[in-house]
Every structure is written in structure tokens, then in C-alpha cells.
LOSE-672408 format. One record per residue (C-alpha): x, y negated, z; residue in three letters. Coordinates in steps of 0.05 Angstrom, whole numbers, padded with zeros to 5 digits, always signed. Each point is the difference from the previous one (the first is absolute). Last residue first. Layout:
BEGIN
XYZala/...
END
This chain:
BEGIN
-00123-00763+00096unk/+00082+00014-00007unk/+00017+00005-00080unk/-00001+00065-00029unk/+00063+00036-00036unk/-00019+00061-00037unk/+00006+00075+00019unk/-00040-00007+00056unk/-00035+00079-00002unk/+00043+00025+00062unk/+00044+00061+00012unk/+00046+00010+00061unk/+00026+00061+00014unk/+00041+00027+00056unk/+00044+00053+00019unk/+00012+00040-00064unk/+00050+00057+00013unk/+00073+00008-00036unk/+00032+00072+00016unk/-00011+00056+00039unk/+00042-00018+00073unk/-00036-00067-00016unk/+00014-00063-00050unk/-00055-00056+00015unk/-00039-00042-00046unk/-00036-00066-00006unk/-00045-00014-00057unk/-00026-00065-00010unk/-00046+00000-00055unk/-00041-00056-00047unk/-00071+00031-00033unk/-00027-00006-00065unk/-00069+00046+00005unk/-00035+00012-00065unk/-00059+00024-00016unk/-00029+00050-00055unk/-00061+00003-00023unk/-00058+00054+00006unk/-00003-00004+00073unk/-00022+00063+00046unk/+00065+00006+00038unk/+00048-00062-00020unk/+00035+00011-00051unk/+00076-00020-00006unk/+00041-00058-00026unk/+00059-00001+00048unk/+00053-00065+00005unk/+00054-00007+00040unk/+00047-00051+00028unk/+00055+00015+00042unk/+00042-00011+00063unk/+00044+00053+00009unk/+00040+00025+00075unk/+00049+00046+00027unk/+00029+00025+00060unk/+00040+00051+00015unk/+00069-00014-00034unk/-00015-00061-00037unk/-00056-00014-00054unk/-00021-00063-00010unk/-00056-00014-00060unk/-00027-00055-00037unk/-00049-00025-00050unk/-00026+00069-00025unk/-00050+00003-00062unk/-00045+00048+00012unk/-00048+00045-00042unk/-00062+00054+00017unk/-00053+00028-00040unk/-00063+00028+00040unk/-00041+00046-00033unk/-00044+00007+00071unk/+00015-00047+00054unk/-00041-00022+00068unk/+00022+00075+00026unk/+00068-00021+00003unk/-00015-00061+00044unk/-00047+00048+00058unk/+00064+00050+00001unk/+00046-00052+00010unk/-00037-00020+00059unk/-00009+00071+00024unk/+00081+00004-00006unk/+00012-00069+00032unk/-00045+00011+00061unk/+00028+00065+00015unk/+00068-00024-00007unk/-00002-00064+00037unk/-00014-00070-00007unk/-00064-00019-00054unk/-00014-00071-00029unk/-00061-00023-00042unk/-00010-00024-00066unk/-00010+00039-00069unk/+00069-00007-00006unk/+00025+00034+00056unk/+00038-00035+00060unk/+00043+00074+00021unk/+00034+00021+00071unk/+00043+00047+00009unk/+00025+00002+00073unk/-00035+00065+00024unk/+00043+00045-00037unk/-00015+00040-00075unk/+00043-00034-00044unk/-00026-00004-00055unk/+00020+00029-00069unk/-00049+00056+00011unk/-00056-00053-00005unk/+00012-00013-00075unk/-00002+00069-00015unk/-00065+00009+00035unk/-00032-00055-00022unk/-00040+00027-00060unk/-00054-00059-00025unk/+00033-00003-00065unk/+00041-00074+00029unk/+00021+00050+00046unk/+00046+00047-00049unk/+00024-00062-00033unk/+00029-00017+00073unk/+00023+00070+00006unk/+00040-00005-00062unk/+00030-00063+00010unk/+00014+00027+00064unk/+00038+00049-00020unk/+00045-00042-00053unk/+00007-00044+00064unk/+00022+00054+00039unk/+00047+00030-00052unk/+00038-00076-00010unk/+00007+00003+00079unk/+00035+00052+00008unk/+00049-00010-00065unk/+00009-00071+00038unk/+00005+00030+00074unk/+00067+00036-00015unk/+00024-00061-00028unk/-00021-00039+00051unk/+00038+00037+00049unk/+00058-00018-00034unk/-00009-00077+00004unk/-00073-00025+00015unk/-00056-00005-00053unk/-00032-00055-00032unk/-00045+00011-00061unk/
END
């Protein structure tokens, strides 16, 4: 992790309790319960989140419902990651990720499992770190151009 002089000492023990938060929250989701996970947003009209399960969504009330509509696609969900980077500086922040969730899906005997790569960007406000943006997608391997 990267941090800035003395204010990034301040920001490190800050940070380190957001992330053990949303490590939480994001276990929380992948059992079909976003609300923890949603909390951690911030709640403005420039969020914006690419989801995994395709599409793109700007704005609060877009984001939420759309987070809403993921969590519910998860039931029993277990949830690892394996981070390949992250910057964190005085109020602004970012991780790019891998994770993998092997859930139920509604109805389904088996299990699936969804391997995802994440972009996170996030922003520190008057009450502490806020996700921004997310950006989740299933190519986890390299392809070749068609």
C-alpha cells in the first residue's frame, strides 16, 4: 500500500478498518444481504458501477437498486480475493482485484461460481473512506482479439 507522508499515516489505520469493513459487507452480499455493503457507498450522484452480471449504472439510486438486483442472484455465497494492487493517498484510493464467489443460485441444487476481476475506486469524505466506483467483469483469462 502507498500512502502519503503524515497524513498518510493517519489515513493507513483508516483505511485498514474500512477494508476489514468491507470485507465484511462484501461477504455479507455475496448471502444475498446488500445492505452492509451499500452503506459503504457513497451516496452522491457521481457513483457509478459496471457490474458483473453486465450492464453499467451512474448515480445513487441507480447503483443501490442495482446492487440490490446482484445480491439477490446469491444465496450461500462464499467470497475470496486475491488483490493485485492498491494506492491509497490522502482522499483517494484505489484496488484492483480478483475474486472468486461460489454461491447458489435461487432454485438450483448446485453451486456456481462467479470469478470476477475489480476495480474499485474510493473516496475519503467528512465520514470516512466511500466507494465511488466498481468495476467487476467475468474475463479473468487472457483472450485473443476475434
Amino acid at each position: 500500500m502507498q500512502s502519503d507522508s503524515a497524513i498518510g499515516q493517519l489515513t493507513d489505520s483508516e483505511w485498514v478498518a474500512f477494508i476489514v469493513k468491507l470485507e465484511a459487507a462484501e461477504h455479507e452480499f455475496a448471502q444475498g444481504r446488500p445492505a452492509t455493503f451499500k452503506a459503504l457507498w457513497s451516496h452522491g450522484d457521481e457513483v457509478s458501477l459496471c457490474g458483473a452480471f453486465g450492464g453499467v449504472e451512474s448515480g445513487w439510486e441507480k447503483v443501490a437498486a442495482r446492487l440490490d438486483w446482484g445480491s439477490s442472484k446469491f444465496s450461500e455465497g462464499m467470497r475470496s480475493r486475491e488483490e493485485i494492487r492498491s494506492v491509497v493517498k490522502a482522499d483517494f484510493a484505489y484496488v484492483v482485484q480478483t475474486e472468486l464467489i461460489r454461491f447458489r443460485v435461487s432454485g438450483r441444487p448446485e453451486r456456481a461460481t462467479l470469478e470476477l476481476r475489480v476495480t474499485m475506486v474510493f473516496r475519503r469524505e467528512a465520514d470516512g473512506w466511500r466507494i465511488v466506483h466498481r468495476h467487476a467483469d467475468s474475463k479473468t483469462s487472457r483472450q485473443p482479439p476475434k
